[in-house]
C-alpha positions in Angstrom: 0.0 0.0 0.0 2.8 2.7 1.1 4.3 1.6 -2.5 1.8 2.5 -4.5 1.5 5.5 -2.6 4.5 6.9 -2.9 4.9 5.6 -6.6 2.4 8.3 -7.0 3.6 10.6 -5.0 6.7 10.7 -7.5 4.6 10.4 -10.4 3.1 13.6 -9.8 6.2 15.3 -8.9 7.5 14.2 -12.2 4.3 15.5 -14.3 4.0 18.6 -12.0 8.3 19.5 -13.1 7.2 18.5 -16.8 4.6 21.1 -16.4 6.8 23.7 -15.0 10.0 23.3 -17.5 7.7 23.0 -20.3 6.0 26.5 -19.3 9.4 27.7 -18.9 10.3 27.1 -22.0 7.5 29.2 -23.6 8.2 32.7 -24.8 4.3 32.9 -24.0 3.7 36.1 -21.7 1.5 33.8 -19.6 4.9 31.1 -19.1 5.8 30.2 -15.4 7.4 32.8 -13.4 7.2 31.8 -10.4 5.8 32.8 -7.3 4.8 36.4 -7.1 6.9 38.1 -4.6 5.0 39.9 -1.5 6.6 43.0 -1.5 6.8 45.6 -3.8 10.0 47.7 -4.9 9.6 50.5 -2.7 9.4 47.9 0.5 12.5 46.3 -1.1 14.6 49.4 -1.4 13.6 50.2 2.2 14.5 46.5 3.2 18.1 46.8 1.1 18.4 50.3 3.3 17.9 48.9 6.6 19.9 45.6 5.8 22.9 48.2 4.6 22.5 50.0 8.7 22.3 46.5 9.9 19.1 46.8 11.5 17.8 43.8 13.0 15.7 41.3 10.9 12.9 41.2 12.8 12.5 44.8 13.3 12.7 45.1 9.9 9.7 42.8 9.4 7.6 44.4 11.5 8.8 48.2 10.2 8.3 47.5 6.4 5.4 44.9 7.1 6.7 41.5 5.4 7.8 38.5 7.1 10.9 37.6 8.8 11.7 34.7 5.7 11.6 37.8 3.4 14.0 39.9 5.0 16.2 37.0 5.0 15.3 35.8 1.2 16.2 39.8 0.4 19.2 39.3 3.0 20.8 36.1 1.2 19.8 36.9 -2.8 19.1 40.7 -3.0 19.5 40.1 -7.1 17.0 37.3 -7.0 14.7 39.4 -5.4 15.1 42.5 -8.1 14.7 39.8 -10.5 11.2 38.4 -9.4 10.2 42.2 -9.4 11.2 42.5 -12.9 9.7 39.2 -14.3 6.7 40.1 -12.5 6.5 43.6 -13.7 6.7 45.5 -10.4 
């Protein structure tokens, strides 16, 4: 029984990836790009701002109203982040 559950478990991974790299693929304006970030480029330039006086991550949070993981997405990857804005047009 746990077999053929988790035989399905990877068969859906495996369709759900072929979904994704296929979208990706697309030049379609409608292609895969990823989650939509939940802050907006003035909250980011703020976040960059505080990160640069190396204000606490927490208080950041609660000052520019994201959550902690955010600050610390922003923290690790600040070029990811630009990048989501831009593929998401923000």
């Amino acid at each position: 029984m746990a077999a053929t559950a988790e035989a399905q478990a990877e068969a859906s991974k495996a369709a759900q990836r072929a979904g994704i790299d296929l979208a990706k693929s697309k030049t379609d304006v409608r292609a895969y790009r990823g989650r939509k970030p939940t802050f907006t480029r003035a909250q980011l330039a703020e976040m960059r701002e505080m990160l640069g006086r190396r204000v606490g991550v927490s208080a950041i949070a609660m000052q520019v109203n994201v959550s902690r993981q955010v600050v610390y997405r922003i923290k690790d990857d600040p070029v990811a982040a630009e990048g989501a804005l831009t593929t998401w047009r923000m």
